[in-house]
Each structure stands twice: as structure tokens, then as C-alpha cells.
N, C-alpha and C positions, 0 to 999 in steps of 0.2 A: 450212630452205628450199632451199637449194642442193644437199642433197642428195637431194628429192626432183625439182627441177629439171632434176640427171643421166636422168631418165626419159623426157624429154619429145622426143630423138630418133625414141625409139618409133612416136610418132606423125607425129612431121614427118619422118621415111624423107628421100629428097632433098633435099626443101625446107631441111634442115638445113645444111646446105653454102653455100647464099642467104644464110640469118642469118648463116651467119658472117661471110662476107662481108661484109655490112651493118656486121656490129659492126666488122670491121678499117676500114671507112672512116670511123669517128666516134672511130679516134685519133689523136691531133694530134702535130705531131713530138715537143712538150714531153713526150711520155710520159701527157698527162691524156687522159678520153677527153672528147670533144663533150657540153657541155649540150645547150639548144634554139637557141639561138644561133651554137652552134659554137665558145664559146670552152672550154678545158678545164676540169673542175669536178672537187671529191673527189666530191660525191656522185652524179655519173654516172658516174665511173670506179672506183664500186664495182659499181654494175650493168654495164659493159660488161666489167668482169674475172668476175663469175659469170656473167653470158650465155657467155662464152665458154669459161669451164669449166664449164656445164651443158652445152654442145654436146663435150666434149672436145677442143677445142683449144688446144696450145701458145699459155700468155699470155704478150707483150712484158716478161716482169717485169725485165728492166736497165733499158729506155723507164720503166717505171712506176716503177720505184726512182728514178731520177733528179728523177720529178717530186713525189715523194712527199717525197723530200731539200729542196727547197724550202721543203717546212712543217716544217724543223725546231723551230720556235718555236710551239708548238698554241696562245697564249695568245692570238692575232691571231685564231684561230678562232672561230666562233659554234658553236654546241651541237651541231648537228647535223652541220656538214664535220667538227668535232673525233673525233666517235662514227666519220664516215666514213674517216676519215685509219687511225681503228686499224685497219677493216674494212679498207682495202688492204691495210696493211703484214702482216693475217693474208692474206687472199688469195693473196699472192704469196709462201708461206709465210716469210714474215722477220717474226713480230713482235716476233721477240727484238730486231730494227734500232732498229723502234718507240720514240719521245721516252714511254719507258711513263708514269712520274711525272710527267711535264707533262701529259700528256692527259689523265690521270685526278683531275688539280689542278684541269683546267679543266672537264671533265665536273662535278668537283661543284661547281663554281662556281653549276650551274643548279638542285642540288638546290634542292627545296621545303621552306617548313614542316610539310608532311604527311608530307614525307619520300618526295616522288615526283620527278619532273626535269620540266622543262618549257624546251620550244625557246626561250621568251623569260623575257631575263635581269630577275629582280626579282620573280617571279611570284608570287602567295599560294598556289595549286596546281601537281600533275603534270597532267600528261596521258598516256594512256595512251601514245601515239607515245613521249613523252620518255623514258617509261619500258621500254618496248622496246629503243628503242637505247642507252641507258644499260646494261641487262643484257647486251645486245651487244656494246657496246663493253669491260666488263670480264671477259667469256666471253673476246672475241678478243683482250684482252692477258692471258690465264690468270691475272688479280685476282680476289680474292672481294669480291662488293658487301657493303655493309656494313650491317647491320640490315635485310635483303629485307623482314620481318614490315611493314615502314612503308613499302616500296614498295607491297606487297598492300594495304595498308589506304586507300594514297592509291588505286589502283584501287577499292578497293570502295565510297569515297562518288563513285566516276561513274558508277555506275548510274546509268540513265536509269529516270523512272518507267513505261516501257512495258517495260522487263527488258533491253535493250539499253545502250553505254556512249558517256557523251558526251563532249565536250571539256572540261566542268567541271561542277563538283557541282552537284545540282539541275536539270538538266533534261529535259525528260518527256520527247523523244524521243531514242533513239541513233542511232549512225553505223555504217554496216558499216565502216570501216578504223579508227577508233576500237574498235570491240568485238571485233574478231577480234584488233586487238592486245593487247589486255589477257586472250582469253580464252590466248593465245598465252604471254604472260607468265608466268599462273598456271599453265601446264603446265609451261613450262620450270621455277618453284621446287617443282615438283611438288605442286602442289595439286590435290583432284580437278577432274575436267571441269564447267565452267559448262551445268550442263544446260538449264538457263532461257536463257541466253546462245546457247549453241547454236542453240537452236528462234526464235530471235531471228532471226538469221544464214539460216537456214532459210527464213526464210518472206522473203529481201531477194530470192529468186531471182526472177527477173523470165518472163513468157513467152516474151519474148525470146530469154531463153538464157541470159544472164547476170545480173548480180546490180548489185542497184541499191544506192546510198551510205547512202538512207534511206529508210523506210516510202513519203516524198510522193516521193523522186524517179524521173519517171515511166520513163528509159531507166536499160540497164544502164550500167556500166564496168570495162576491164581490170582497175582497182588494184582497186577491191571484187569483183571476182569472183577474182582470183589471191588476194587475202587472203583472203575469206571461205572460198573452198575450203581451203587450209592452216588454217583455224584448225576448219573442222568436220572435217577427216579428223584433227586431233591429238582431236577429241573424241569420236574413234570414228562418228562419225556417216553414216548407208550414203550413196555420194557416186550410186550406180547409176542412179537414179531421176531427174536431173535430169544424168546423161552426155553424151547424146547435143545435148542442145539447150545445154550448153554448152560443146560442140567445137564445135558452128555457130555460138557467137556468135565465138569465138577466131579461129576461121578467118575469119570475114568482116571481121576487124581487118588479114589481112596482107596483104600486097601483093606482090610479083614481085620487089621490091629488098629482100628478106628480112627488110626490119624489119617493126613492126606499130605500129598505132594506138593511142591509150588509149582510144576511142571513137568511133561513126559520126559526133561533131562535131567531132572532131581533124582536125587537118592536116598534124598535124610527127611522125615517127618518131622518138621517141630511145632508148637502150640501157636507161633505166626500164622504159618499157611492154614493151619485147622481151626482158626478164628476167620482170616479170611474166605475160606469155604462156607463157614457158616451167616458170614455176611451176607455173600452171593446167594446162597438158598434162602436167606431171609427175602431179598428181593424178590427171586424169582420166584416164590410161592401167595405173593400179591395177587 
């Protein structure tokens, strides 16, 4: 993701310099950067440190080591800061610093009986998210996950019966950030491209411009349009044909104070949705 991210100056020419901007004022002395509240979070000061190495600028990484030093103890972590703590410590490239054995203690703490992860602790299944950052998290501390074969397989009972992926087995419809994760997953353990999955994803594109969460939901959003595009351009899929109407949905998320929206019902700017914008304009300037 981040490297195709690096792109997305291309198209924001000027405007690039704004974002950054934006992003330096959502870091907080302690080194974290801003949730939606303003207080410091791991998992917004993993997208405010790629926002601002998608734009190429020098990251605070001393600020961010400092606060990253705080969670030396990952076991106080819930599933997802945990996955996020290792994503900083690769970020700012130190994850050799990284508590690597405890994080990865506690990552499998959420493993499943299926053999997939799930953000909440006790679960009977993965979910596709869990299982994304999971693979994430052991990529960015250079670990080999262990039996991948029963990651894919907890993926593959979340097909949705409409050919799309949901948040647990059995149900008829999918989700565009559920399925672009798991088609994303299966790329990364190098399985072929979900072509079914794909044409799924495909058809969430909205008039609009951008790309709806699911079949009924009638407006687009950042997160499903920045994931849906990275998961159809790993599936080879032509992005040209639906280009131009979603750099107008992008563009009419930002504002003049460099950040951006997650959607025309948003209010609040954070370094989430302004990493995912920069996702999206990494793609569509291929």
C-alpha cells in the first residue's frame, strides 16, 4: 500500500505540501499522532507516519520512538494497536527495537479455531481485517506466520453468498473492506487473483465516483474506494474506465487545510482517511 501511495503526489502537484502540513499538526508532543479526539493513538500514528512518507517527508521518528517506548509491554494491547505498534516500529525503520516476541505472543492470543485472527478476544472465527493485519504485523517484524494454509481456508468460509466477503461465515451479502481484504491477503500468500471477488468489488463502484461498502449502501466512501482500488489493481483489473469519476469523488473529500474527509457525511479530518486518499490517488495516477 505505501508503496504505491509514494504516487499519489503526482496528482496532488501543490496541494501536496497542504497535506503535509495537515499531517504535522495532528502530532502531539508525546511523539503519537492525533486520533478523532486529538488524543495520541498507535493506530492513527501508523497512518500519519505513511501519509507522510507517501508525500516524502522527513518522519519525527525520535518523537515517535519515544512514544512507541511507552508500549513496551504489548500485552496491555488489544489486537489491533498490537498489529499497529509493530507497523510503527517498521515505519520508522527500527523494528529490530520492536518488543518482537511479546507482540507476536499477543497477536496469537486472537488466533481462531479456524485458524484465522479476529479483533475480538474469544472469537469462534477470523475475520478478514484480523487477518490482514495479522500477516502485517508478522511481514513487519520479518516472522513467518505459521500454518498460512488455515489462514486461507478461515478466508474462504467468508464468502458471501453473492461472491463477495463478509465478516463471518454464512452471509449472503459482502462488504467492500472486508473483500478487498481478504482478496489482498490471498495475493500477498500468492494465490491466484479472486476473479469472482474482483468482479464483486467492481460492480461496489458507485455513479458517484467512488465506491460503496456494500451492494445496498447507497453513497460512496474513502476507506472502500482507497481499498477496493488497491485490491482490484493487485488483481490486475483495468482501473481506466472508472479514473476520472474517482479523482472527483477524492478531490471533493479535501479541503484547503490539507487533510480530507472519509465522506460527504464526515466532519472530522484525521491522518486515516488522508492516507487513504493518498492510496486511492496512488492508484489512479497509473
Amino acid at each position: 500500500m505505501l508503496q504505491v501511495a509514494r504516487l499519489s503526489p503526482t496528482l496532488l502537484g501543490d496541494a501536496a505540501d497542504l497535506t503535509a502540513g495537515f499531517l504535522s499538526t495532528r502530532l502531539n508532543p508525546d511523539g503519537g499522532f492525533q486520533d478523532r479526539d486529538g488524543a495520541s493513538d498507535l493506530y492513527y500514528t501508523v497512518f500519519g507516519l505513511e501519509a507522510l512518507t507517501a508525500l516524502s517527508r522527513d518522519l519525527p521518528a525520535a518523537a515517535v520512538r519515544q512514544y512507541l517506548e511507552h508500549h513496551a509491554d504489548p500485552a496491555g494491547l488489544d489486537f489491533v494497536h498490537a498489529a499497529c505498534l509493530a507497523r510503527c516500529w517498521a515505519d520508522i525503520g527500527a523494528a529490530s527495537e520492536a518488543p518482537t516476541a511479546a507482540l507476536l505472543a499477543r497477536i496469537e492470543t486472537y488466533r481462531t479455531p479456524d485458524g484465522g485472527y479476529s479483533p475480538t478476544d474469544g472469537a469462534g472465527h477470523g475475520t478478514a481485517y484480523g487477518c490482514f493485519l495479522a500477516l502485517g504485523a508478522y511481514e513487519d517484524l520479518g516472522a513467518t506466520l505459521d500454518d498460512p494454509d488455515r489462514l486461507l481456508a478461515c478466508l474462504a468460509a467468508l464468502r458471501a453468498a453473492d461472491g463477495g466477503y463478509g465478516n463471518q461465515p454464512g452471509v449472503p451479502t459482502g462488504l467492500t473492506p472486508p473483500t478487498a481484504a481478504a482478496v489482498t491477503v490471498q495475493r500477498r500468500l500468492s494465490k491466484p487473483a479472486d476473479r469472482q471477488a474482483a468482479e464483486w468489488l467492481r460492480a461496489r463502484h458507485a455513479p458517484a465516483g467512488g465506491f460503496c461498502a456494500s451492494p445496498s449502501t447507497p453513497l460512496p466512501d474513502l476507506l472502500s474506494t482507497a481499498t477496493a482500488l488497491h485490491a482490484l489493481a493487485g488483481a490486475h483489473a483495468p482501473l481506466e474506465p472508472i479514473r476520472e469519476p474517482c479523482l472527483d469523488f477524492v478531490d471533493s473529500l479535501w479541503t484547503n487545510s490539507g487533510g480530507f474527509y472519509g465522506s460527504w457525511g464526515d466532519d472530522v479530518q484525521d491522518c486515516e482517511y488522508t492516507f487513504y486518499a493518498l492510496l486511492a490517488l496512488g492508484h489512479l495516477s497509473l
